[in-house]
C-alpha angles and dihedrals in degrees: 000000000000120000107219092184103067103080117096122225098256089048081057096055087053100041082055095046087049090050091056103040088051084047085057099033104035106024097239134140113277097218091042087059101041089052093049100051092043091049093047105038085055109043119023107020126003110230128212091240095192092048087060090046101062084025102130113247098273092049094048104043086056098054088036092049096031091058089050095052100037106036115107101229099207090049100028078236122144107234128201098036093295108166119176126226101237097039116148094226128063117231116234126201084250091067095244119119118222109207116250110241094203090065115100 
């Protein structure tokens, strides 16, 4: 089950300015994304929000839409190997992730 109640307030304010730059750019639903990003930066796999804010267009359309097509909805959990760009883990052949410590 999703927790709702992780995200800071300052996670909040750039998950908002990515939702509406992927509205503009991409074409997609504001809430949808919002709800996305927040459900998967808390819960499955921690983002570097800033880095996707200033992300060029390729970049950021494949974490944006990614996330969309890969989050379980019901965990917050990415399915099907999707790992985004500006995650703040790095992925190891043994399938853990080891958190990045550059990532704010």
């Amino acid at each position: 089950m999703i927790d709702w109640n992780k995200a800071t307030k300052r996670d909040v304010l750039r998950i908002n300015k990515l939702a509406k730059r992927a509205a503009a750019e991409l074409g997609v639903d504001l809430l949808s994304t919002q709800m996305d990003l927040e459900a998967c930066h808390t819960n499955e796999c921690a983002l570097d929000l800033e880095a996707m804010l200033s992300a060029g267009r390729a970049d950021f359309a494949h974490d944006v839409l990614g996330i969309a097509r890969h989050l379980d909805r019901d965990t917050g959990k990415l399915r099907d190997c999707f790992f985004p760009r500006f995650a703040c883990a790095v992925p190891q052949p043994t399938g853990v992730a080891f958190a990045d410590p550059t990532c704010p």
